[in-house]
PyMOL Python script that loads the backbone (N, CA, C, O; Angstrom):
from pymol import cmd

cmd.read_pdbstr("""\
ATOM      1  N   UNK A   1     -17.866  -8.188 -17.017  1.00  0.00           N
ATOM      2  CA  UNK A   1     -16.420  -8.391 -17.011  1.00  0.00           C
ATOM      3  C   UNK A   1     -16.044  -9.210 -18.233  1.00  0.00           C
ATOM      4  O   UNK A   1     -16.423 -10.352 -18.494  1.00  0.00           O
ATOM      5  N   UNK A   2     -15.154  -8.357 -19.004  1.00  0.00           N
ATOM      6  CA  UNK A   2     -14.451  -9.420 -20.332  1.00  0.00           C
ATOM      7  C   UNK A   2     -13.774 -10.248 -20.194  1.00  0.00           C
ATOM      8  O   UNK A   2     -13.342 -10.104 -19.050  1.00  0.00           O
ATOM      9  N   UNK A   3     -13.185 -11.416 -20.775  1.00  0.00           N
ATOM     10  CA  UNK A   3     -12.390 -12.344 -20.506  1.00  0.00           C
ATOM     11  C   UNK A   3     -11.034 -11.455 -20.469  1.00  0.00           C
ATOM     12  O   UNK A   3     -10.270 -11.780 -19.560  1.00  0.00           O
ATOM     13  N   UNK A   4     -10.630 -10.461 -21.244  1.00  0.00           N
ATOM     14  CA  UNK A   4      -9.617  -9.759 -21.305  1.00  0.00           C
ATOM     15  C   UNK A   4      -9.267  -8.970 -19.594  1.00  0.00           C
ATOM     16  O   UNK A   4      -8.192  -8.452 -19.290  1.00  0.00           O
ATOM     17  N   UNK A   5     -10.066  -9.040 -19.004  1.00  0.00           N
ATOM     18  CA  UNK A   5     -10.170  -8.228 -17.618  1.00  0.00           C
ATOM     19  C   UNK A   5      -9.268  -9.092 -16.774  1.00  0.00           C
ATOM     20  O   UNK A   5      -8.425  -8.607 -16.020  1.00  0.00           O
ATOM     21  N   UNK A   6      -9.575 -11.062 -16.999  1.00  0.00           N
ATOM     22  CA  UNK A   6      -9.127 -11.627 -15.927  1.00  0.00           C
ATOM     23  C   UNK A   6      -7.661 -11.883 -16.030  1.00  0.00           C
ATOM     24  O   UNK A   6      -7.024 -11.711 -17.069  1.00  0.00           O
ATOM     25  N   UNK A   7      -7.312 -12.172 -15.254  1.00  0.00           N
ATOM     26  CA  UNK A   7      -5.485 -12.148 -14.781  1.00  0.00           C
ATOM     27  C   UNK A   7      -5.671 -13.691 -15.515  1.00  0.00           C
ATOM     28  O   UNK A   7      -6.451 -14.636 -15.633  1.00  0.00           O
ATOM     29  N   UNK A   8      -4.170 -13.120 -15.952  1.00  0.00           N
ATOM     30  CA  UNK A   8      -3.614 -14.417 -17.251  1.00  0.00           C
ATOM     31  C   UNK A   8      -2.666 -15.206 -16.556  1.00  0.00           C
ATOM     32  O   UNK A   8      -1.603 -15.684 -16.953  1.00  0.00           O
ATOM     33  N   UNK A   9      -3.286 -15.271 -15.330  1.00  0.00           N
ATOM     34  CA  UNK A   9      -2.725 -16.715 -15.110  1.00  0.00           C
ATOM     35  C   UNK A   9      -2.652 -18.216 -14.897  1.00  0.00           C
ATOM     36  O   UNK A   9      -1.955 -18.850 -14.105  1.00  0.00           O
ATOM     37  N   UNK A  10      -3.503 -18.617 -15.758  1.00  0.00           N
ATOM     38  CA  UNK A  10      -4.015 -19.838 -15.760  1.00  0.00           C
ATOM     39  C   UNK A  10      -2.857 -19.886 -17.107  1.00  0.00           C
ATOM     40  O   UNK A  10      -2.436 -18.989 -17.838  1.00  0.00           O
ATOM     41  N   UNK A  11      -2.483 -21.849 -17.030  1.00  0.00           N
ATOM     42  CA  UNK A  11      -1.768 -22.109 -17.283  1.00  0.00           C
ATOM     43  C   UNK A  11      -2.217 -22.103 -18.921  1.00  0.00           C
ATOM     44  O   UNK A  11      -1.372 -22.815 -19.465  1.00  0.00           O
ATOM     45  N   UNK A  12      -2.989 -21.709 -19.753  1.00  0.00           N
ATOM     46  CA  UNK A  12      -3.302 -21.935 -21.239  1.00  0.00           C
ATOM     47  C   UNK A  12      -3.103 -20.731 -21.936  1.00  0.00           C
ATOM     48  O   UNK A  12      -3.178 -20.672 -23.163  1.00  0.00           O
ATOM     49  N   UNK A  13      -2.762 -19.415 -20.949  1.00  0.00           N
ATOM     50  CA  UNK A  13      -2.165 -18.629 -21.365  1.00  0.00           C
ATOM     51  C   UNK A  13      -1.252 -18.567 -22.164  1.00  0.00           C
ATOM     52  O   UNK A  13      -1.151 -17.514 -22.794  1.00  0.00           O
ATOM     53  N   UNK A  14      -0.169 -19.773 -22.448  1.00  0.00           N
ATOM     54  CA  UNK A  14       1.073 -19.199 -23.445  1.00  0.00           C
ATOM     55  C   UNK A  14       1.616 -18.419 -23.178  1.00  0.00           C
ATOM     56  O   UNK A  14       1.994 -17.802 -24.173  1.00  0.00           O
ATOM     57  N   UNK A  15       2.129 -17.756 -21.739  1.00  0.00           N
ATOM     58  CA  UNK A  15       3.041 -16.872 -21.559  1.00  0.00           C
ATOM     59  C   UNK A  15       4.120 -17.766 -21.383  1.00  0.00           C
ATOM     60  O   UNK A  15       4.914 -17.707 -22.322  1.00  0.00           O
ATOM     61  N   UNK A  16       4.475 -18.724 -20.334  1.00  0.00           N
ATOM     62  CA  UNK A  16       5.452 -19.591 -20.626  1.00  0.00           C
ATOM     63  C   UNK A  16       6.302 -19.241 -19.478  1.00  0.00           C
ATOM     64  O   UNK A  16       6.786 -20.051 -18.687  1.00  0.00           O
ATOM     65  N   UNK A  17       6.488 -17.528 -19.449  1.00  0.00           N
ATOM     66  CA  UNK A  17       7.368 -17.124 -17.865  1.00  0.00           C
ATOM     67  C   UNK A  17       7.307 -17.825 -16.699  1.00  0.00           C
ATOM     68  O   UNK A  17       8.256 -17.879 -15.917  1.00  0.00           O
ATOM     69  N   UNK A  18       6.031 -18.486 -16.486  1.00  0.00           N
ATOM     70  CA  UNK A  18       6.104 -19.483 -15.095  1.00  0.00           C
ATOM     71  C   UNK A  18       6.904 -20.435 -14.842  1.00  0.00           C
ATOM     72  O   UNK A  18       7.384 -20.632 -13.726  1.00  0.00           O
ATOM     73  N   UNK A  19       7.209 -21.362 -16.201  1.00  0.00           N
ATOM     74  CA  UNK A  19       8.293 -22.267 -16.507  1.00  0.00           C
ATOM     75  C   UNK A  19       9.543 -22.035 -16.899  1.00  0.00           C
ATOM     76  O   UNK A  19      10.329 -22.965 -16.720  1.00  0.00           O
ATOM     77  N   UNK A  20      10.077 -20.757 -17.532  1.00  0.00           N
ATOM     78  CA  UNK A  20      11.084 -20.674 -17.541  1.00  0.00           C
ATOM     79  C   UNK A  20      11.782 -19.575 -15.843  1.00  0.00           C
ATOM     80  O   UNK A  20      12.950 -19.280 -15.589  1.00  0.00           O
ATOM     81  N   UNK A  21      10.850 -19.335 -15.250  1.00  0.00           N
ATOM     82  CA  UNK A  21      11.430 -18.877 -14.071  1.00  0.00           C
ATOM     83  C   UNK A  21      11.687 -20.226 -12.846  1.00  0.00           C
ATOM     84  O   UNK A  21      12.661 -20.341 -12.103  1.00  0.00           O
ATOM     85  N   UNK A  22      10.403 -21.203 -12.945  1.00  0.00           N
ATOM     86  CA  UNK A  22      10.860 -22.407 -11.673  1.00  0.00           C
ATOM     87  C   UNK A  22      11.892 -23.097 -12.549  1.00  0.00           C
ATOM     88  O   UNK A  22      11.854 -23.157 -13.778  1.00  0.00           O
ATOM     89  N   UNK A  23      12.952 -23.683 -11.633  1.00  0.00           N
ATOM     90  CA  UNK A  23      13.579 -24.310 -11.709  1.00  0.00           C
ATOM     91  C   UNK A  23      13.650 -25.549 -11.193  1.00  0.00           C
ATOM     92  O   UNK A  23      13.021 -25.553 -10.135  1.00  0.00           O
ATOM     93  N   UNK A  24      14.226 -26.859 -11.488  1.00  0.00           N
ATOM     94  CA  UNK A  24      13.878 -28.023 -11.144  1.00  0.00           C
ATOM     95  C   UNK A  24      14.989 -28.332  -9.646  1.00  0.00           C
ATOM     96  O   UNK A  24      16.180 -28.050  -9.773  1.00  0.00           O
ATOM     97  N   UNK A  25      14.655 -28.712  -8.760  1.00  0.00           N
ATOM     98  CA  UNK A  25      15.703 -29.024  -7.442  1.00  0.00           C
ATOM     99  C   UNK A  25      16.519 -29.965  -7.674  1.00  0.00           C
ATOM    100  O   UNK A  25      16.318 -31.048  -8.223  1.00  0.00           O
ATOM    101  N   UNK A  26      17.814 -29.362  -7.074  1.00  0.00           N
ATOM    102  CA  UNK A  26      19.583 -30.689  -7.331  1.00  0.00           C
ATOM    103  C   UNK A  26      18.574 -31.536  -7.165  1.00  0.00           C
ATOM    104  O   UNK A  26      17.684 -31.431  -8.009  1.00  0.00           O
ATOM    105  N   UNK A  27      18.408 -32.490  -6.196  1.00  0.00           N
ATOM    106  CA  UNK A  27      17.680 -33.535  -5.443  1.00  0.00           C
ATOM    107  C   UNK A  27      16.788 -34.434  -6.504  1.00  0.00           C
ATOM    108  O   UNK A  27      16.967 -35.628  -6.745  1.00  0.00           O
ATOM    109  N   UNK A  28      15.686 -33.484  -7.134  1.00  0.00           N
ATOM    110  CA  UNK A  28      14.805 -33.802  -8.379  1.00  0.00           C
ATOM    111  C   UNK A  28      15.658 -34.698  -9.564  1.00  0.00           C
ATOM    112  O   UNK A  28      15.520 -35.815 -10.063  1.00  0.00           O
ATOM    113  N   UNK A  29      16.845 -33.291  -9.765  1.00  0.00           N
ATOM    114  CA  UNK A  29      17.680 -34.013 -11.075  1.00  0.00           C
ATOM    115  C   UNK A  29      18.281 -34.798 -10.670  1.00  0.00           C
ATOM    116  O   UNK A  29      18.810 -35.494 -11.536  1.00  0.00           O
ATOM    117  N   UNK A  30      18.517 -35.099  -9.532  1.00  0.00           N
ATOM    118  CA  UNK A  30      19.820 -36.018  -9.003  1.00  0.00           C
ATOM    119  C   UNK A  30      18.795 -37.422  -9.110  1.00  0.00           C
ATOM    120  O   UNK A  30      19.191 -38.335  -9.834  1.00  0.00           O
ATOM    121  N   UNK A  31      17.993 -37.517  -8.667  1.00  0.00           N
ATOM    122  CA  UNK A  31      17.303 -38.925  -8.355  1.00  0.00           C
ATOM    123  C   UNK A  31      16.462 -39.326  -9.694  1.00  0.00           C
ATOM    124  O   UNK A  31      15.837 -40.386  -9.731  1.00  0.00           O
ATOM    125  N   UNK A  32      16.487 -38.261 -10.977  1.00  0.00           N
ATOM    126  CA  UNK A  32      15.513 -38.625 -12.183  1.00  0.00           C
ATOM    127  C   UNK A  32      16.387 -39.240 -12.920  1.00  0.00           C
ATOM    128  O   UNK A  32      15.984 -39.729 -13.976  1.00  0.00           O
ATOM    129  N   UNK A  33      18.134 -39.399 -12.463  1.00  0.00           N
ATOM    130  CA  UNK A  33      18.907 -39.796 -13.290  1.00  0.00           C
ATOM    131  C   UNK A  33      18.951 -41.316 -13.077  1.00  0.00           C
ATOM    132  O   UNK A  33      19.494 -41.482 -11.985  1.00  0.00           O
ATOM    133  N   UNK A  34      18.706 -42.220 -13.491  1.00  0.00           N
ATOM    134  CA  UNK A  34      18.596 -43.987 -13.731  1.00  0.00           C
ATOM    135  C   UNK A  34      19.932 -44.395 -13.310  1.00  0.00           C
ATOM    136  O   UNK A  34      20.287 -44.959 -12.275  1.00  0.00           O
ATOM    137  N   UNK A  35      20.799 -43.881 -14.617  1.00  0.00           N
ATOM    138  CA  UNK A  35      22.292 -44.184 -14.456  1.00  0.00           C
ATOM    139  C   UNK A  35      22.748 -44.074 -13.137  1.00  0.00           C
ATOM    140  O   UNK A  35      22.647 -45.089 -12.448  1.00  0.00           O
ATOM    141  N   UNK A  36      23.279 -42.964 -12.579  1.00  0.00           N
ATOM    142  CA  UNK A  36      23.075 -42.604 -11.133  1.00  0.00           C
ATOM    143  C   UNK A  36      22.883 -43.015 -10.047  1.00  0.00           C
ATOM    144  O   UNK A  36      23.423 -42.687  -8.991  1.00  0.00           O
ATOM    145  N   UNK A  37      21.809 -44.034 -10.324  1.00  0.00           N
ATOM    146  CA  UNK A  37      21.065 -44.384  -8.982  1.00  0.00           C
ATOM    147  C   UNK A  37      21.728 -45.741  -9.130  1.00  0.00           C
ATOM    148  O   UNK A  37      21.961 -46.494  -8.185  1.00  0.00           O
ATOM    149  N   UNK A  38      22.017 -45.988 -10.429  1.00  0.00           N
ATOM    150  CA  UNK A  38      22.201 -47.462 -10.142  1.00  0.00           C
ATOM    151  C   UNK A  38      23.820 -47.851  -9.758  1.00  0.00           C
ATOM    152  O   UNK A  38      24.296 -48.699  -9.003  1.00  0.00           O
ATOM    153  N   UNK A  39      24.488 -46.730 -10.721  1.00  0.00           N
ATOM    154  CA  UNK A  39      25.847 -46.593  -9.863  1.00  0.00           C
ATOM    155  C   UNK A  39      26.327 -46.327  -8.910  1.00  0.00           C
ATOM    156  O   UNK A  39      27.514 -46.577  -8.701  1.00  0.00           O
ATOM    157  N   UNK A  40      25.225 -45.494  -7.677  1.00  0.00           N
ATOM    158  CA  UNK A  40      24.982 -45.627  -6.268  1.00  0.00           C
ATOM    159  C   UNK A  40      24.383 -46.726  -5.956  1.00  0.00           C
ATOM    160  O   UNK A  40      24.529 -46.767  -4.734  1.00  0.00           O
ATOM    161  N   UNK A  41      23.708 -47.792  -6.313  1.00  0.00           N
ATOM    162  CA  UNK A  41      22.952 -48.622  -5.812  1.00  0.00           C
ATOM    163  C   UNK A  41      24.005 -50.029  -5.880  1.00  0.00           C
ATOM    164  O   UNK A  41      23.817 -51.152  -5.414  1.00  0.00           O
ATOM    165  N   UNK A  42      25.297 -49.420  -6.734  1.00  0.00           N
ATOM    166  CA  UNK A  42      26.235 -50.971  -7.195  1.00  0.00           C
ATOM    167  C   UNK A  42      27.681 -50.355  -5.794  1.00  0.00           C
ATOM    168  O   UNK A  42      27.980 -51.126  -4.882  1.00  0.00           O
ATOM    169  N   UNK A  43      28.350 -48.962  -5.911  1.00  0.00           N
ATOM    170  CA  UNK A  43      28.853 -48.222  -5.063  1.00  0.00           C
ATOM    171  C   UNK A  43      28.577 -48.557  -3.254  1.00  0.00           C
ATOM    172  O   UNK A  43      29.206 -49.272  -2.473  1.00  0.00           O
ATOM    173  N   UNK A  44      27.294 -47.639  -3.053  1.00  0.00           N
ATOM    174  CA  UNK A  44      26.911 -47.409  -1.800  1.00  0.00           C
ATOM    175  C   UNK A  44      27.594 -49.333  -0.807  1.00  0.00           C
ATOM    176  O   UNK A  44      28.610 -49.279  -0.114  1.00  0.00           O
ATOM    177  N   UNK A  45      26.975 -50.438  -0.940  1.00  0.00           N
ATOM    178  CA  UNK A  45      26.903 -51.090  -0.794  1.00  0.00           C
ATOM    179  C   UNK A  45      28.446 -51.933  -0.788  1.00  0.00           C
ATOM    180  O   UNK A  45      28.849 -52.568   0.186  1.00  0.00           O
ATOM    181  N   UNK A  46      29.248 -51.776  -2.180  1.00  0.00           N
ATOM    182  CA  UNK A  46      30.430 -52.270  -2.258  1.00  0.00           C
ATOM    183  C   UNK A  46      31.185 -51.742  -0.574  1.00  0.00           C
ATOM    184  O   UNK A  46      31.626 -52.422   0.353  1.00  0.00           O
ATOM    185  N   UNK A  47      31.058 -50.214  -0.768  1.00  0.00           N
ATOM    186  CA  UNK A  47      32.076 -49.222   0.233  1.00  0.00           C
ATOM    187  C   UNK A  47      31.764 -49.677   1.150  1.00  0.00           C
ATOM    188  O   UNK A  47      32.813 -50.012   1.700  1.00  0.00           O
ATOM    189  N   UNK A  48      30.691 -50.036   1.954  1.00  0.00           N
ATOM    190  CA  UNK A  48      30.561 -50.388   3.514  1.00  0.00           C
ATOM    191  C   UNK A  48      30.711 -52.091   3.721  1.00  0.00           C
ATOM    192  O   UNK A  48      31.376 -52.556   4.647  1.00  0.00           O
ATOM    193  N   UNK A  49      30.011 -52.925   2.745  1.00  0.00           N
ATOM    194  CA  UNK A  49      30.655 -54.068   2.760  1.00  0.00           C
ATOM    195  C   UNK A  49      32.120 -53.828   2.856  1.00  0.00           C
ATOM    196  O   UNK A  49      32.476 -54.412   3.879  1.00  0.00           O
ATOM    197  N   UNK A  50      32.963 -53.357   2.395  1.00  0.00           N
ATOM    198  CA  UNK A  50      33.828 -53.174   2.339  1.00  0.00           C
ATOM    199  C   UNK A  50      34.770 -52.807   3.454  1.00  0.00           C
ATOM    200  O   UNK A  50      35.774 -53.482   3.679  1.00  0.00           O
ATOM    201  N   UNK A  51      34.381 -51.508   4.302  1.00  0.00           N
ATOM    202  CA  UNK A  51      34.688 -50.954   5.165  1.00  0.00           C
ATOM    203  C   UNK A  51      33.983 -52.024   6.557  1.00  0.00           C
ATOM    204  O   UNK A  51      34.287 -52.037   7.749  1.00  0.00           O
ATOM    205  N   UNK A  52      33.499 -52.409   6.195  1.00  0.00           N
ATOM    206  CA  UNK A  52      32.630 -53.686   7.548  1.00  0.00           C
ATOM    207  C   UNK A  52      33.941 -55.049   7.342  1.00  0.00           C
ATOM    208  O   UNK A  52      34.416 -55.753   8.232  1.00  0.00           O
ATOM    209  N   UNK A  53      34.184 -55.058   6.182  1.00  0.00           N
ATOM    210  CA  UNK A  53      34.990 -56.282   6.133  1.00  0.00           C
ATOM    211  C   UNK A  53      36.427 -56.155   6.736  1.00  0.00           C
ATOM    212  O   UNK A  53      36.836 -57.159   7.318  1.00  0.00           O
ATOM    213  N   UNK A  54      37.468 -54.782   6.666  1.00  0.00           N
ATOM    214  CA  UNK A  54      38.200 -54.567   7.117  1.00  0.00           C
ATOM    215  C   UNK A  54      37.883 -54.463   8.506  1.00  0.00           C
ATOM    216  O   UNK A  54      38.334 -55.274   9.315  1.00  0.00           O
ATOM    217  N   UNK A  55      36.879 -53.193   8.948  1.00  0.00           N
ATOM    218  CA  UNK A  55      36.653 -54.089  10.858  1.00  0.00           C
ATOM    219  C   UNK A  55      36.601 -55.416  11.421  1.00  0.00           C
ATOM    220  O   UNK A  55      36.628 -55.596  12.638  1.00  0.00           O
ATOM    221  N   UNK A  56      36.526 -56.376  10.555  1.00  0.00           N
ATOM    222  CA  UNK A  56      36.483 -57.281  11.212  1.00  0.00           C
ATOM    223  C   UNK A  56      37.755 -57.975  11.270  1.00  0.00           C
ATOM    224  O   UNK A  56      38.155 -58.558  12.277  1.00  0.00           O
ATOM    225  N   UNK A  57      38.598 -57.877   9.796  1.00  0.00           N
ATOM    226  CA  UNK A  57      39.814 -58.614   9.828  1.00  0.00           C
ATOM    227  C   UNK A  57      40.720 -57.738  11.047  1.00  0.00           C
ATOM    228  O   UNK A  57      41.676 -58.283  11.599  1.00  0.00           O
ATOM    229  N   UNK A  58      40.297 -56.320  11.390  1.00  0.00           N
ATOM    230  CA  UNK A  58      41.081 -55.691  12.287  1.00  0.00           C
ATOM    231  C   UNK A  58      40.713 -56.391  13.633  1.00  0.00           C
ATOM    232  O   UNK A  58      41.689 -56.623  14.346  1.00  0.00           O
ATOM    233  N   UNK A  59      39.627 -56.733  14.069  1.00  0.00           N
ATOM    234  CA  UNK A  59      38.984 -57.269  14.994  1.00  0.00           C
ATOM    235  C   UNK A  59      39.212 -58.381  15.245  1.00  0.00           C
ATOM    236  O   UNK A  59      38.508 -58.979  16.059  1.00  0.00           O
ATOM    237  N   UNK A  60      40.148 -58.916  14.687  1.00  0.00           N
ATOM    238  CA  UNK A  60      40.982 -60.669  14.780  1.00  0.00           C
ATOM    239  C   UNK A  60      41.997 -60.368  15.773  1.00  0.00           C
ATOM    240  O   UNK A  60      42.808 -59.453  15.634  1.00  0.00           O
ATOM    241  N   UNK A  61      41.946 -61.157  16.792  1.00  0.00           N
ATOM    242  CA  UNK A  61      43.139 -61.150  17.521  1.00  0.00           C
ATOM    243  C   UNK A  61      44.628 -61.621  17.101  1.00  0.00           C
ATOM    244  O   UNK A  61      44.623 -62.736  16.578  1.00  0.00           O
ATOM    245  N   UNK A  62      45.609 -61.156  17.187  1.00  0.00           N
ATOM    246  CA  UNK A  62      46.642 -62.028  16.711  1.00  0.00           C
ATOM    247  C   UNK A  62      47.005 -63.253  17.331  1.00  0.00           C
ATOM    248  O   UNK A  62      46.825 -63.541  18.515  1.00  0.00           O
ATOM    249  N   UNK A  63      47.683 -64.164  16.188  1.00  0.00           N
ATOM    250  CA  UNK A  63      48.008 -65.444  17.676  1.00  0.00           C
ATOM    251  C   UNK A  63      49.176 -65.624  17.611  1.00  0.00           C
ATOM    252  O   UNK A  63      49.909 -65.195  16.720  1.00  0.00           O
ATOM    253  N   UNK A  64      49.487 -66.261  18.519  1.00  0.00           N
ATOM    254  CA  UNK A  64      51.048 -66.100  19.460  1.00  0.00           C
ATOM    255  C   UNK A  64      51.352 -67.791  19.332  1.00  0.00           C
ATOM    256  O   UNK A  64      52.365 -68.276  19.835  1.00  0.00           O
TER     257      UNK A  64
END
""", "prot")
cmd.dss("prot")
cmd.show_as("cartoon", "prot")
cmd.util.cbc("prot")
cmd.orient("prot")
């Protein structure tokens, strides 16, 4: 059997089609982004502090 016989698919082939057919997942790109995470990481936290702080001023009884 020649080397020419075996299936070219080992990755030193240089065909390259394997990589330009997978594609990378939302999820992947979403979380490789730094910026992103950190503007969710400054965000996420503000909004519910936030939303926790208004329950509570709602949660004050009025006084008479």
């Amino acid at each position: 059997m020649h080397q020419s016989d075996q299936p070219q698919d080992s990755p030193t082939s240089g065909s390259g089609s394997r990589d330009e057919e997978e594609q990378i997942p939302f999820m992947q790109q979403l979380l490789d982004n730094p910026f992103l995470l950190l503007f969710l990481g400054v965000v996420v936290p503000t909004v519910l502090y936030l939303i926790w702080g208004i329950m509570e001023i709602i949660s004050i009884p009025i006084a008479k």
